[in-house]
Phi, psi and omega in degrees: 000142188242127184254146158226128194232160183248112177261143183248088151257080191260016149221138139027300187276293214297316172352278218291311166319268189318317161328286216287304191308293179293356161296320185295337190254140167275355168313148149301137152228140181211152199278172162202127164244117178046254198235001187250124176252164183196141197275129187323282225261044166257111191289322177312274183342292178311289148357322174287323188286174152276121160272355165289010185226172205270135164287143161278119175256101166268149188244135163236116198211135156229034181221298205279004199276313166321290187294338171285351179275282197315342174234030168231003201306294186323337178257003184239128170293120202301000000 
């Protein structure tokens, strides 16, 4: 099952934070900007998008997904 929720990383910190947070899970994740995807947790890879507009977080998740909302809630828009 695939979730896609729209995420905000406008600092540095919020990067490294949402790294560190999505890391913890072995599920895909991939970022969408336009035309370009990337796998979350490439911190490079994330550092390559515009971080002044808001990213598509695609989730590929079926058990964990309720805990994977719930530890990214700081970072998704609303």
């Amino acid at each position: 099952m695939m979730k896609t929720v729209q995420i905000s990383l406008n600092s540095i910190d919020k990067v490294k934070s949402f790294v560190n947070e999505i890391t913890k899970y072995d599920n895909d994740f991939d970022l969408v900007s336009g035309r370009y995807v990337i796998d979350a947790k490439s911190i490079m890879g994330i550092f390559s998008l515009d971080l002044s507009k808001p990213i598509d977080l695609n989730i590929h998740a079926d058990g964990e997904l309720e805990d994977i909302l719930a530890a990214l809630d700081a970072y998704i828009i609303k």
